[in-house]
N, CA, C and O atoms as a printed pandas DataFrame, in Angstrom:
     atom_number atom_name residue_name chain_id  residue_number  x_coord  y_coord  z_coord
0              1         N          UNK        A               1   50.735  -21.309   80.509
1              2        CA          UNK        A               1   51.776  -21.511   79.526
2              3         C          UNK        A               1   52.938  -22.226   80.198
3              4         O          UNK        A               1   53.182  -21.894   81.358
4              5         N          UNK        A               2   53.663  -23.131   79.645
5              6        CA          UNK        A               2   54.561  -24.260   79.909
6              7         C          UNK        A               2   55.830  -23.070   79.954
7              8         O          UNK        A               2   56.012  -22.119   79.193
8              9         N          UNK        A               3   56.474  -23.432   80.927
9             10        CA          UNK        A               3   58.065  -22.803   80.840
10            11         C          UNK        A               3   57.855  -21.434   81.270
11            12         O          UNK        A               3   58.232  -20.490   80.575
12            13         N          UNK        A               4   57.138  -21.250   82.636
13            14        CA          UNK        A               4   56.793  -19.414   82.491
14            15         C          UNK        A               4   58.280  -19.092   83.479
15            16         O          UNK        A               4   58.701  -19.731   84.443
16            17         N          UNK        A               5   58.835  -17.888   82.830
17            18        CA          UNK        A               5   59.801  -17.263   83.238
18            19         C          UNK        A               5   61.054  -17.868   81.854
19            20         O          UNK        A               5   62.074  -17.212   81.644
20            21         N          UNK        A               6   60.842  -18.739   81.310
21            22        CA          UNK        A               6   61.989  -18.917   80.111
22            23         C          UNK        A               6   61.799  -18.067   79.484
23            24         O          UNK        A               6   60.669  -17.580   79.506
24            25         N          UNK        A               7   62.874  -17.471   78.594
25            26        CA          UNK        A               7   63.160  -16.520   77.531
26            27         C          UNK        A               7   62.539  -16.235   76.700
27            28         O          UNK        A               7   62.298  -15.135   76.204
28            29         N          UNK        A               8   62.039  -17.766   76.338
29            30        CA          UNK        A               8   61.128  -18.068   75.073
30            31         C          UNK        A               8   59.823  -18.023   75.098
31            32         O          UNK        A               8   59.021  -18.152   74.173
32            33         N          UNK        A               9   59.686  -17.866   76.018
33            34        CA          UNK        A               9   58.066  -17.291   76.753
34            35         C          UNK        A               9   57.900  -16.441   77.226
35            36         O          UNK        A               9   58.740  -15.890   77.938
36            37         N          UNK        A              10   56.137  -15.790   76.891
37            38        CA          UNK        A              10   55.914  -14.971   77.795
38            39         C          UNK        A              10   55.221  -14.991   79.508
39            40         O          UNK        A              10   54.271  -15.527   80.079
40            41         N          UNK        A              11   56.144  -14.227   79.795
41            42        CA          UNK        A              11   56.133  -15.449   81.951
42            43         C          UNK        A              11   54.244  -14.456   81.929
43            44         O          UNK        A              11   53.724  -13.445   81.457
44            45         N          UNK        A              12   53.894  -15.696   82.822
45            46        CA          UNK        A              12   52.087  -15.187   83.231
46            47         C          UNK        A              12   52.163  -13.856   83.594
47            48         O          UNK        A              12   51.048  -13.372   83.397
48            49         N          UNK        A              13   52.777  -13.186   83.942
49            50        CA          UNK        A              13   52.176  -11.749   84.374
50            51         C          UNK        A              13   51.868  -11.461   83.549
51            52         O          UNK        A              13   50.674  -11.228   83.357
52            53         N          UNK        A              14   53.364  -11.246   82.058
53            54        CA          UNK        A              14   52.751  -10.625   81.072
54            55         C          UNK        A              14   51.223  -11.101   80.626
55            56         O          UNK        A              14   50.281  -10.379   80.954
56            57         N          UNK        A              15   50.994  -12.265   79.908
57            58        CA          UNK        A              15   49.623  -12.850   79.702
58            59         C          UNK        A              15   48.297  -12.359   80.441
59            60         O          UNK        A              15   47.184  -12.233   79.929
60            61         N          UNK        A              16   48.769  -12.046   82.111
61            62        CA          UNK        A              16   47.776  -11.417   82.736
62            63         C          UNK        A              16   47.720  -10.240   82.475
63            64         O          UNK        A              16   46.567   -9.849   82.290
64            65         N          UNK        A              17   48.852   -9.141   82.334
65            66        CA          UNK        A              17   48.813   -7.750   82.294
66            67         C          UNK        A              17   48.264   -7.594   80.603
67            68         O          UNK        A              17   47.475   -6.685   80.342
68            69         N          UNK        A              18   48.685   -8.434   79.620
69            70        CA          UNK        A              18   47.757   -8.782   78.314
70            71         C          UNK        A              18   46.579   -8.706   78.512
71            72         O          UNK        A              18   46.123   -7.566   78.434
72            73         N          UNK        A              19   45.822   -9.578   78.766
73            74        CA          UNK        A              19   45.055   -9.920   78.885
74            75         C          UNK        A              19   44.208   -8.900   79.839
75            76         O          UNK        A              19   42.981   -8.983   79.790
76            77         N          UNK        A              20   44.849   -7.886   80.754
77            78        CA          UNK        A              20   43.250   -6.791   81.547
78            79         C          UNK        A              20   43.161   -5.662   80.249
79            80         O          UNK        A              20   42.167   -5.143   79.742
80            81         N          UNK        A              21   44.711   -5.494   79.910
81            82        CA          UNK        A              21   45.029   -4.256   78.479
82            83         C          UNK        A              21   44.149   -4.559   77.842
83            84         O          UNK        A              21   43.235   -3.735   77.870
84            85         N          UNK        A              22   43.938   -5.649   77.072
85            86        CA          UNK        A              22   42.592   -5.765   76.028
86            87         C          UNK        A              22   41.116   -5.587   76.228
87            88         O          UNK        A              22   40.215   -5.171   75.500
88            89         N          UNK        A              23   41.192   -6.236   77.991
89            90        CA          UNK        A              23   39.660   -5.771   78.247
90            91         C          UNK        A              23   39.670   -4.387   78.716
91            92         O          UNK        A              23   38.514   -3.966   78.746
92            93         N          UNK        A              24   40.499   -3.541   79.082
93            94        CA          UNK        A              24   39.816   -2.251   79.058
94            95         C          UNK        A              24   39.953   -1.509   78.185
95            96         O          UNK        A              24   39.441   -0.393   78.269
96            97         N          UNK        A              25   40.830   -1.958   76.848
97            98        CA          UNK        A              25   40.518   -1.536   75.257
98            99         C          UNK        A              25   39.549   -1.440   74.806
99           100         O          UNK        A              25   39.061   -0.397   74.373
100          101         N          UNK        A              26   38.968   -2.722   74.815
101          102        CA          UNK        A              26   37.576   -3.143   74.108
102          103         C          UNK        A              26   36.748   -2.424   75.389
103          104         O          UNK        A              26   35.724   -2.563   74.720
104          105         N          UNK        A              27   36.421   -1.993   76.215
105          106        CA          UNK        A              27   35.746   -1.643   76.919
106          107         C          UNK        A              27   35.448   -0.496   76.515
107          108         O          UNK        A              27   34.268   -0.220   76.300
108          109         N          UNK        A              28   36.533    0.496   76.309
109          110        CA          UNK        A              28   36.584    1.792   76.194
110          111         C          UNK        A              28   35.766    1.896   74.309
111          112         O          UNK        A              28   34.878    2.649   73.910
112          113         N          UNK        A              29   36.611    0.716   73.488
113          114        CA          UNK        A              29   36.082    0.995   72.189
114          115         C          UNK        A              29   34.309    0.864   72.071
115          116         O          UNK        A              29   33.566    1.593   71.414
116          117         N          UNK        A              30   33.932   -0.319   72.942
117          118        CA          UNK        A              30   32.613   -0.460   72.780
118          119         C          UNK        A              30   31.862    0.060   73.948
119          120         O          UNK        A              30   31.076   -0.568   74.657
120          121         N          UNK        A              31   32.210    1.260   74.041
121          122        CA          UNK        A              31   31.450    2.153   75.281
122          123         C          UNK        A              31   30.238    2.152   75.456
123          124         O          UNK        A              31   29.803    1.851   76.567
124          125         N          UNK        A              32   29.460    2.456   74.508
125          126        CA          UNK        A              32   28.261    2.362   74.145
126          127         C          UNK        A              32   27.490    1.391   74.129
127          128         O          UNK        A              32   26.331    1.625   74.473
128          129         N          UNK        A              33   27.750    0.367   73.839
129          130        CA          UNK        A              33   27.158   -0.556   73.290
130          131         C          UNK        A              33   27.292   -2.060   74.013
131          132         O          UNK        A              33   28.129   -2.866   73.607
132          133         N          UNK        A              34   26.188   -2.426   75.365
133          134        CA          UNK        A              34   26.875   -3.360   75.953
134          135         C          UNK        A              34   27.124   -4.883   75.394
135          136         O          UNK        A              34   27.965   -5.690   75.791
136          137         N          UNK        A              35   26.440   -4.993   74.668
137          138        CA          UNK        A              35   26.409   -6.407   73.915
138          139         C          UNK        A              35   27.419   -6.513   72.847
139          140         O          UNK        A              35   27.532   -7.611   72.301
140          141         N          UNK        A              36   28.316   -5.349   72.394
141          142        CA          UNK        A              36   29.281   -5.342   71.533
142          143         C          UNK        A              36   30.296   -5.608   72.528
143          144         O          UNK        A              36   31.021   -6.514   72.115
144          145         N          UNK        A              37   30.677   -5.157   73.766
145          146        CA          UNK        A              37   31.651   -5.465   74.591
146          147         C          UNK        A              37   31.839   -6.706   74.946
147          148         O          UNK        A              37   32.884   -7.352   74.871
148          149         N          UNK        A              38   30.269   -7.210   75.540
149          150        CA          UNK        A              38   31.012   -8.663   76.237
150          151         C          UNK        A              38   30.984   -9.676   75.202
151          152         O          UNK        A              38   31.238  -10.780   75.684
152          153         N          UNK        A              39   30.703   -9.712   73.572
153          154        CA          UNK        A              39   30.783  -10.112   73.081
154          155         C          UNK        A              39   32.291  -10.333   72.433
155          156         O          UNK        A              39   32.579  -11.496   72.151
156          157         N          UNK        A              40   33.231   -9.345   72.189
157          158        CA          UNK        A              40   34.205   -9.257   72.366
158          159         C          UNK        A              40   35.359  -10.070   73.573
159          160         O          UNK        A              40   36.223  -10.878   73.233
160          161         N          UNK        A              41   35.130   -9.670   74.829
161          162        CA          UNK        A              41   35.129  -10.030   76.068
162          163         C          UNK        A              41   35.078  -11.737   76.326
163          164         O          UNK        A              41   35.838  -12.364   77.063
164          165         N          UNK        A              42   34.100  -12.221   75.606
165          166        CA          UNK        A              42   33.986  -13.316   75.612
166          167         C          UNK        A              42   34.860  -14.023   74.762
167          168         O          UNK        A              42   35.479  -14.993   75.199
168          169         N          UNK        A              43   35.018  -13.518   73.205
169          170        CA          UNK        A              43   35.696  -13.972   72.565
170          171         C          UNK        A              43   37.401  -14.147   72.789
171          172         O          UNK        A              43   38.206  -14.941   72.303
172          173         N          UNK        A              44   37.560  -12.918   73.846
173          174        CA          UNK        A              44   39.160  -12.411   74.187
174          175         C          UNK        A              44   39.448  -14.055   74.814
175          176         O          UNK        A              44   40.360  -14.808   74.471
176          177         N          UNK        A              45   38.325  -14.328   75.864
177          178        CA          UNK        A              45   38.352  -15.043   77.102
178          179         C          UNK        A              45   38.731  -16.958   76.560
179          180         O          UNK        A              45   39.271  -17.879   77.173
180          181         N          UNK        A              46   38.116  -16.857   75.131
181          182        CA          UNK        A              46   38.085  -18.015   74.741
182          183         C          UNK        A              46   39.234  -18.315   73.620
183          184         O          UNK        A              46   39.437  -19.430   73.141
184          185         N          UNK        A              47   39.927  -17.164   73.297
185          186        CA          UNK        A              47   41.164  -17.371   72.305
186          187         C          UNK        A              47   42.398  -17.725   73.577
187          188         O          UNK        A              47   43.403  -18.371   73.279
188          189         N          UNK        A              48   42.164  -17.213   74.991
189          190        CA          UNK        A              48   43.377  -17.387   75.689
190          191         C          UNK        A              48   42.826  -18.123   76.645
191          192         O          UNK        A              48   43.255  -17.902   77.777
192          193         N          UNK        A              49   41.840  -19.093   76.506
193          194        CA          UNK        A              49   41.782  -20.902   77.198
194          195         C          UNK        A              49   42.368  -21.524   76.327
195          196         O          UNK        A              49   43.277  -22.295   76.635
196          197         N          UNK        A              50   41.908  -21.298   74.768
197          198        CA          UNK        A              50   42.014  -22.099   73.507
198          199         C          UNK        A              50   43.926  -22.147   73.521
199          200         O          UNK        A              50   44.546  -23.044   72.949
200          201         N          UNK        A              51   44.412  -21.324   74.072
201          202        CA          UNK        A              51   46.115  -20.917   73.507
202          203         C          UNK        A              51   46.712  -21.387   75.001
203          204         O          UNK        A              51   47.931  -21.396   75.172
204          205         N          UNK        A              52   46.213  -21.599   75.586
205          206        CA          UNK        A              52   46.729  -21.924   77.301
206          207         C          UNK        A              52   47.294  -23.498   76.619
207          208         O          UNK        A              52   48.453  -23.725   76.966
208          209         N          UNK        A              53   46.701  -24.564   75.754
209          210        CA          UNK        A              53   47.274  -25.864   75.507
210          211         C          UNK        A              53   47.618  -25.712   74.491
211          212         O          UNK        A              53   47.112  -26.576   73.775
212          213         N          UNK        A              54   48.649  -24.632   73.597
213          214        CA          UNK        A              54   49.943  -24.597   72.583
214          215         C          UNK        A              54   50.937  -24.664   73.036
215          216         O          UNK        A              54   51.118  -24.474   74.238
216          217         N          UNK        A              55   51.972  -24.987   72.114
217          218        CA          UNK        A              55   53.432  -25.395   72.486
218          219         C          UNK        A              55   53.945  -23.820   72.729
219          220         O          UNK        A              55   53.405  -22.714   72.700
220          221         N          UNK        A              56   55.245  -24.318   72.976
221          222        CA          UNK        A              56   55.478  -22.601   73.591
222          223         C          UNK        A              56   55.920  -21.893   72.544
223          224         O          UNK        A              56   56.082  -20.720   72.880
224          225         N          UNK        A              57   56.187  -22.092   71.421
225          226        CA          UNK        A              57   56.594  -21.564   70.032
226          227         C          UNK        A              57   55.018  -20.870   69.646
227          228         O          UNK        A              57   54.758  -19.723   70.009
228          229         N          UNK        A              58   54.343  -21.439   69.124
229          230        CA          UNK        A              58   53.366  -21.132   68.880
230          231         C          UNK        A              58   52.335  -20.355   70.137
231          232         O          UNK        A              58   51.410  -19.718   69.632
232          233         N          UNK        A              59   52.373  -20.330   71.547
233          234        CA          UNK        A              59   51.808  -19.882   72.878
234          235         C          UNK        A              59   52.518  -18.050   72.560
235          236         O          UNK        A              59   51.883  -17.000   72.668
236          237         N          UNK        A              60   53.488  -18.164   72.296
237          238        CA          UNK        A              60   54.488  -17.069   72.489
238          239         C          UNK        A              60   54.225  -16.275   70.828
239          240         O          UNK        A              60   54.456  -15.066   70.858
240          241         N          UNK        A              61   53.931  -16.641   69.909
241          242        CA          UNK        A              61   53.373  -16.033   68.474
242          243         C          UNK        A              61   51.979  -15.427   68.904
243          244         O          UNK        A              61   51.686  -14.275   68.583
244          245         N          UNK        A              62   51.151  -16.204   69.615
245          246        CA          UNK        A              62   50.196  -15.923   69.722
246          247         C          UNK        A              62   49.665  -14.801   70.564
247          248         O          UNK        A              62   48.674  -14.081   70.434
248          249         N          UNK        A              63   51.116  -14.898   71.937
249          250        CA          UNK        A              63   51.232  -14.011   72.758
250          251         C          UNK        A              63   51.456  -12.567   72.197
251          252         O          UNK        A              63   50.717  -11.649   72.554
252          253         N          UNK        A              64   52.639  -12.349   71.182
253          254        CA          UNK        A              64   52.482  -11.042   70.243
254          255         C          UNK        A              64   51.832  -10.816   69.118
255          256         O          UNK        A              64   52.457  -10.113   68.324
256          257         N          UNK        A              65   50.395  -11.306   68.653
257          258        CA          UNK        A              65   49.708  -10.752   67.579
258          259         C          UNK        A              65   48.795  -10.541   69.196
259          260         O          UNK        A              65   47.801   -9.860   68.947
260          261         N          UNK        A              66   48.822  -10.743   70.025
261          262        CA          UNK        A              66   47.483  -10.390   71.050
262          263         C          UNK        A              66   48.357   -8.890   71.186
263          264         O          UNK        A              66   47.640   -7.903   71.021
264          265         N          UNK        A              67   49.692   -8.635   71.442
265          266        CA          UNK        A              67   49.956   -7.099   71.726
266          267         C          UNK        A              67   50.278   -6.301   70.606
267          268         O          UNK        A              67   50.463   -5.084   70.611
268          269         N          UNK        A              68   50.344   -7.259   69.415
269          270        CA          UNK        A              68   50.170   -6.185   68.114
270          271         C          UNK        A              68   48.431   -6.042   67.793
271          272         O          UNK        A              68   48.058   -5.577   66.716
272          273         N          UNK        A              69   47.727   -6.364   68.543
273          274        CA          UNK        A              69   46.264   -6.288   68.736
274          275         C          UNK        A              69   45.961   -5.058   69.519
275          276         O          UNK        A              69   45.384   -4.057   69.094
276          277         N          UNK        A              70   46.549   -5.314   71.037
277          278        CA          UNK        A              70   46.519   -4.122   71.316
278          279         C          UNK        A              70   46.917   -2.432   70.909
279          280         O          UNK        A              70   46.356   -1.361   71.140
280          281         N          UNK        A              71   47.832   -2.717   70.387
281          282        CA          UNK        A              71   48.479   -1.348   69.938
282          283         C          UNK        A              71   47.865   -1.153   69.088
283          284         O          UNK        A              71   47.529    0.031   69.054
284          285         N          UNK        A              72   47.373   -1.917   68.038
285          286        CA          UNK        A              72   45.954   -1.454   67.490
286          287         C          UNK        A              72   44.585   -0.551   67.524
287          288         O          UNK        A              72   44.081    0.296   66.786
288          289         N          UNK        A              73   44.237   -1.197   68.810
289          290        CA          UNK        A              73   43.371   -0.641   69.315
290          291         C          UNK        A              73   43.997    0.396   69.977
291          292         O          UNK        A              73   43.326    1.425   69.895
292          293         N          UNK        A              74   45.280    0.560   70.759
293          294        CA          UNK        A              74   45.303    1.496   71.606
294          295         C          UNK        A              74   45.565    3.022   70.138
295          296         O          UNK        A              74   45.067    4.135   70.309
296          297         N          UNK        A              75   46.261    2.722   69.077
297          298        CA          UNK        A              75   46.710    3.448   68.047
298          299         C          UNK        A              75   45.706    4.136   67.598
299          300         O          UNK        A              75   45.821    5.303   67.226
300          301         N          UNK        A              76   44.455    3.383   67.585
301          302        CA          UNK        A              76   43.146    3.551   66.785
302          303         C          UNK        A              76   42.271    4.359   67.288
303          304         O          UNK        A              76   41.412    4.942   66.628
304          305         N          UNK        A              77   42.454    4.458   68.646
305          306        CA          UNK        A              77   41.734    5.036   69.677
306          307         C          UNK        A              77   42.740    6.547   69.860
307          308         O          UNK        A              77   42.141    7.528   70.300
308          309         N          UNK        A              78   43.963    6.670   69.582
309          310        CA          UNK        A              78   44.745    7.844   69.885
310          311         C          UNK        A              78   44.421    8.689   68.201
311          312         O          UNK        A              78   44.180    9.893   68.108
312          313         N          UNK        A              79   44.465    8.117   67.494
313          314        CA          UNK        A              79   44.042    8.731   65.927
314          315         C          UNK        A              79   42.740    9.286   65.927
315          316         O          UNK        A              79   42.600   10.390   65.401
316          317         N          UNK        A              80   41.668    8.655   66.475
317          318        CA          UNK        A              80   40.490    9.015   66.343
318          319         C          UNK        A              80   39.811   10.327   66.930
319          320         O          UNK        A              80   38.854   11.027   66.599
320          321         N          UNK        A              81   41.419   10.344   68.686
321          322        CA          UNK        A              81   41.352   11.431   69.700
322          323         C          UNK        A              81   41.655   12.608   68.728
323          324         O          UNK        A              81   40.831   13.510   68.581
324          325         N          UNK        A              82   42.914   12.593   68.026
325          326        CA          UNK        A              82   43.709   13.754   67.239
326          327         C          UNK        A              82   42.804   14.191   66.506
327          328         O          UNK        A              82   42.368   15.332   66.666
328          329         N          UNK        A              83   42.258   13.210   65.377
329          330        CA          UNK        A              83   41.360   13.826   64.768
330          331         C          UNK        A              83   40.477   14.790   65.043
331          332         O          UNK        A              83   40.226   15.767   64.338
332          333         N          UNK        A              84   40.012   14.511   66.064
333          334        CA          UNK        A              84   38.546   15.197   66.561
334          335         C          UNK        A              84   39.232   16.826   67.036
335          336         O          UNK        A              84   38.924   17.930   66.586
336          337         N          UNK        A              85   40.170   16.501   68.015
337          338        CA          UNK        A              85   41.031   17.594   68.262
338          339         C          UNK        A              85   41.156   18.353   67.618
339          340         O          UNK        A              85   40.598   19.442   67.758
340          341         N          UNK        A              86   42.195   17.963   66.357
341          342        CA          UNK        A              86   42.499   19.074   65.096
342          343         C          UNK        A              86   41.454   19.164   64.092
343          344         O          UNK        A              86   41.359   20.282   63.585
344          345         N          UNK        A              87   40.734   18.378   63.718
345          346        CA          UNK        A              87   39.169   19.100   62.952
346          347         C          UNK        A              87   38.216   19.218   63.134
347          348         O          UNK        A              87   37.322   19.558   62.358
348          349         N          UNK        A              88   38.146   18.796   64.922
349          350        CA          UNK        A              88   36.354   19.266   64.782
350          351         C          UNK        A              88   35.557   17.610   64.139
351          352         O          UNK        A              88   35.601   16.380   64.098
352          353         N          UNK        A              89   34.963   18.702   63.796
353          354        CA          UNK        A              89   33.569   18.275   63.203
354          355         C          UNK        A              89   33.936   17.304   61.591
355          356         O          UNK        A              89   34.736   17.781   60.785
356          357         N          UNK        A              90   33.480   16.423   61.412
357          358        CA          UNK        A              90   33.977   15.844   60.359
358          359         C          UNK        A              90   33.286   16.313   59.338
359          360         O          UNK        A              90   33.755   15.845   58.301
360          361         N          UNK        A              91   32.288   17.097   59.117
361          362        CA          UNK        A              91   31.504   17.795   58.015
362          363         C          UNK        A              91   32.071   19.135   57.719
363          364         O          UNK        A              91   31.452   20.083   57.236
364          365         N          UNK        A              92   33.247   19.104   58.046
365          366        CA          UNK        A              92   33.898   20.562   57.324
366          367         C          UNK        A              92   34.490   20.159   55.931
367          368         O          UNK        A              92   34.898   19.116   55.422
368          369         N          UNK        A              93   34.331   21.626   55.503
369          370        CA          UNK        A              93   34.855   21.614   53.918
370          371         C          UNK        A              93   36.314   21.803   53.647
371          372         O          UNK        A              93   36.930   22.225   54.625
372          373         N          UNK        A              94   36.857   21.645   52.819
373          374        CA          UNK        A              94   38.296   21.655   52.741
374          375         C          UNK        A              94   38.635   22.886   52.925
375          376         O          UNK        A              94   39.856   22.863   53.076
376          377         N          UNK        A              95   38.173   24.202   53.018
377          378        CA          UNK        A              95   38.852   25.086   53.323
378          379         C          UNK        A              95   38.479   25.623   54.516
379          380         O          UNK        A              95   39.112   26.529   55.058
380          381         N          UNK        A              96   37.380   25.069   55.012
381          382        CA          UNK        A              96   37.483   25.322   57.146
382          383         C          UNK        A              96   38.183   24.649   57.637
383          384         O          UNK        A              96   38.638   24.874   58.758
384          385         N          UNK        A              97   38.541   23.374   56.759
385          386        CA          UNK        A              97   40.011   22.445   57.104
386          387         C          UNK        A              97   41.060   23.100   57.203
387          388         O          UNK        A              97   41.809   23.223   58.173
388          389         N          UNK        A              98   41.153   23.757   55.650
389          390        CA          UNK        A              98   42.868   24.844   55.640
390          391         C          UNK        A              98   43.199   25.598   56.453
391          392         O          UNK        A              98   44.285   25.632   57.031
392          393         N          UNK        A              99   41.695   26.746   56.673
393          394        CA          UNK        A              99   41.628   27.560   57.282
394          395         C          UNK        A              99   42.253   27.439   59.165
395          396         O          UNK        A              99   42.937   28.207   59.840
396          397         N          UNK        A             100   41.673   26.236   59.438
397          398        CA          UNK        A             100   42.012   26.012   61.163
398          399         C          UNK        A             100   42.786   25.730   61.678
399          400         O          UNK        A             100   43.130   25.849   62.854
400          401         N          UNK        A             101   43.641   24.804   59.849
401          402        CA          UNK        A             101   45.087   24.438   60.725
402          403         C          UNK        A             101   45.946   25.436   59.757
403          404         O          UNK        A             101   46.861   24.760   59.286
404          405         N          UNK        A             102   45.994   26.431   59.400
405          406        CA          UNK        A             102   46.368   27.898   59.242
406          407         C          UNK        A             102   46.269   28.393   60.672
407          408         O          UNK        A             102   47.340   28.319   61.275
408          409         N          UNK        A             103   45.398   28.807   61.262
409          410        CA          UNK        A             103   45.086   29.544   62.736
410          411         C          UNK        A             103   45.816   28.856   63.786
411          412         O          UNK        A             103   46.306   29.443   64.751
412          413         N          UNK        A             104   45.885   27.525   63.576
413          414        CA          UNK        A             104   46.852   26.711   64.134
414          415         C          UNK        A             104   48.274   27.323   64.687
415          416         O          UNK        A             104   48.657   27.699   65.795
416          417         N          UNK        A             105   48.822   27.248   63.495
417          418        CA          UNK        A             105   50.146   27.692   63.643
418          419         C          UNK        A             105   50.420   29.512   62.676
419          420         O          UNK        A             105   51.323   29.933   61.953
420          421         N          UNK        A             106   48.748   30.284   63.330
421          422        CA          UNK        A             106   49.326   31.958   63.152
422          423         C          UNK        A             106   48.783   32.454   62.002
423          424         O          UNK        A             106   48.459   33.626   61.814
424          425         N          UNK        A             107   48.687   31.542   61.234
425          426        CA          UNK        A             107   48.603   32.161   60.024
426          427         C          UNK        A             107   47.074   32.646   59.511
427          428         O          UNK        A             107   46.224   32.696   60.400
428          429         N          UNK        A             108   46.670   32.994   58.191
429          430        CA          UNK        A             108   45.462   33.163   58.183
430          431         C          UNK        A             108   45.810   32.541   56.546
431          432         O          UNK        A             108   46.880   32.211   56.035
432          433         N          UNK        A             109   44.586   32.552   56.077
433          434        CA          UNK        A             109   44.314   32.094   54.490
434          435         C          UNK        A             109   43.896   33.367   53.652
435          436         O          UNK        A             109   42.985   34.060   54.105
436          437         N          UNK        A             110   44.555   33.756   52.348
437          438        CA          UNK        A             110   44.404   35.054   51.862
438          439         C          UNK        A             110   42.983   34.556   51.163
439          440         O          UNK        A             110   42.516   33.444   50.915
440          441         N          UNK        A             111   42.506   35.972   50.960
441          442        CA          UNK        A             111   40.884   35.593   50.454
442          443         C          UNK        A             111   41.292   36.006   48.974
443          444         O          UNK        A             111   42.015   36.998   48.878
444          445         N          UNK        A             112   40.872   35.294   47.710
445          446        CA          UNK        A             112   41.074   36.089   46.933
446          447         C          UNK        A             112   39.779   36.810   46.109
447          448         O          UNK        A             112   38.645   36.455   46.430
448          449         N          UNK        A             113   39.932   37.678   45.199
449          450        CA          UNK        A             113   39.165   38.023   44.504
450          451         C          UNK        A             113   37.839   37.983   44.157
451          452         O          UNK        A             113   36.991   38.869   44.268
452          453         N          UNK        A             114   37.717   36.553   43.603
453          454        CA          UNK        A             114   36.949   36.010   43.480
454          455         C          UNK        A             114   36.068   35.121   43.867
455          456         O          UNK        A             114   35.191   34.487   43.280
456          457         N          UNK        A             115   36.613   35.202   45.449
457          458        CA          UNK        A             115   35.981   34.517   46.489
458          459         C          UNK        A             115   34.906   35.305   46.977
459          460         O          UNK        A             115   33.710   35.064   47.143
460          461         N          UNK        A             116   35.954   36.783   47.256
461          462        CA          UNK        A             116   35.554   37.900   48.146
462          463         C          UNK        A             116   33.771   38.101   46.946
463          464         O          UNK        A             116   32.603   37.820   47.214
464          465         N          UNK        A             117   34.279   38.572   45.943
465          466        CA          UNK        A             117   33.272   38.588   44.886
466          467         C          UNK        A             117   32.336   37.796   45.310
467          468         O          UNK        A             117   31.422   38.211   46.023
468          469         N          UNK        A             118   32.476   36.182   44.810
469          470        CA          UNK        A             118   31.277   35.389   45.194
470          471         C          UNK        A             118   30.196   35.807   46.396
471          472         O          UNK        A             118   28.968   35.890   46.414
472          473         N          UNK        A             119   31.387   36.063   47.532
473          474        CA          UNK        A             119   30.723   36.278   48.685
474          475         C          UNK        A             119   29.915   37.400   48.965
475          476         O          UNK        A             119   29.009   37.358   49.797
476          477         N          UNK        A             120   30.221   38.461   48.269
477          478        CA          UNK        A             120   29.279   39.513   48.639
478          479         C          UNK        A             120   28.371   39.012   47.872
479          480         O          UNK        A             120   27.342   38.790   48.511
480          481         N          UNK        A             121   28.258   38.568   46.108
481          482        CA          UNK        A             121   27.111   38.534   45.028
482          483         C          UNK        A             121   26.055   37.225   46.284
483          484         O          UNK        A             121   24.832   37.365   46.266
484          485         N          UNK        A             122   26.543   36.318   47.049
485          486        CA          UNK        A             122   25.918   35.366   48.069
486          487         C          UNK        A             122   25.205   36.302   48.909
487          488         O          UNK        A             122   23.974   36.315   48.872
488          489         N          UNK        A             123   25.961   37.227   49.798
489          490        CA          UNK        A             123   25.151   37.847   51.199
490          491         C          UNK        A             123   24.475   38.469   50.345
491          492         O          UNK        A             123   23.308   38.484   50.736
492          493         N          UNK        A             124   24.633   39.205   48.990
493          494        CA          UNK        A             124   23.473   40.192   48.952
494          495         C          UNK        A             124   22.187   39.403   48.260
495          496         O          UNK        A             124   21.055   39.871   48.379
496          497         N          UNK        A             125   22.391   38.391   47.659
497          498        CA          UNK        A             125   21.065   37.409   47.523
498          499         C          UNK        A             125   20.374   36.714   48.617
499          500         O          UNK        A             125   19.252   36.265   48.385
500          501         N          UNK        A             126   20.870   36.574   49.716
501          502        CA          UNK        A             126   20.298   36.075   50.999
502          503         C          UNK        A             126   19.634   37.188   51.499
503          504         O          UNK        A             126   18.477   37.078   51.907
504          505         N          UNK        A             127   20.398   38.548   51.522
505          506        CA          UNK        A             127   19.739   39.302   52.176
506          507         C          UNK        A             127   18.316   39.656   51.267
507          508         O          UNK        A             127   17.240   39.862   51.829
508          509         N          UNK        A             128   18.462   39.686   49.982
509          510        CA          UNK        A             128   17.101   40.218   48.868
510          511         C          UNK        A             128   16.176   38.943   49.399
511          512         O          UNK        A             128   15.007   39.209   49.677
512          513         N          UNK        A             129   16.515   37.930   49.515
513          514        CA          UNK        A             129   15.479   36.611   49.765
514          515         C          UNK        A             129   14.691   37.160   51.341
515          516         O          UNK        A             129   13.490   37.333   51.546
516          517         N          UNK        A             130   15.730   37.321   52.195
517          518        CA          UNK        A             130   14.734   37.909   53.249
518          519         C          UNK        A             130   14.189   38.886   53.337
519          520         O          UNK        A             130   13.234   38.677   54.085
520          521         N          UNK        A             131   14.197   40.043   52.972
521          522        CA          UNK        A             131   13.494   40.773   52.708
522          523         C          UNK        A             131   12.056   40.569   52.156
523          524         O          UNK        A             131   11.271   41.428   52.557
524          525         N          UNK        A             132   11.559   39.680   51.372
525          526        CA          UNK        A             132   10.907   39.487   50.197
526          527         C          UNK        A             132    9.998   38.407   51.615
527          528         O          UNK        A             132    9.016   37.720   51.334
């Protein structure tokens, strides 16, 4: 990039320190999967040859949708952590949902009536089925 260290630019470190941030983003996102990575990888590699001969107006736009890219990914990857954290398993029902983040912070969920009801008229048909 033309003018590195002017105001109006971003000086090469940043671009370099850009530029490892994304590959060990995409690294981490496509863990699994090696042909999803360097495919990525490759593409990272060829948007910032392709942007190395823009003016510095446009070098420097391009420079922050690459770190509103990152925070993307880095955002996407911290949401996905929480999630898992606070629910588990994504096949819970809305009230092992209520229920956990109740226990969370102490509390418990009152059972009512007609829950309690359901639930015994349930165990005692499971239990008649095994029996049988």
């Amino acid at each position: 990039m033309a003018g590195v260290g002017s105001s109006a630019t971003a000086s090469a470190r940043q671009v370099c320190a850009l530029w490892r941030a994304l590959h060990r983003e995409m690294a981490i996102h496509s863990a699994g999967t090696k042909t999803s990575r360097e495919f990525w990888q490759k593409k990272v590699a060829t948007q910032f040859r392709v942007n190395a001969a823009l003016s510095q107006e446009e070098a420097l736009k391009r420079y922050h949708d690459g770190r509103d890219y990152l925070t993307m990914l880095r955002s996407t990857r911290e949401y996905t952590r929480l999630m898992e954290l606070y629910f588990g398993a994504q096949n819970m029902t809305q009230r092992e949902r209520i229920e956990k983040q109740a226990r969370m912070v102490g509390l418990t969920v009152p059972q009512y009536q007609s829950e309690t009801r359901n639930a015994t008229v349930l165990d005692a048909a499971e239990a008649m089925q095994k029996e049988q």
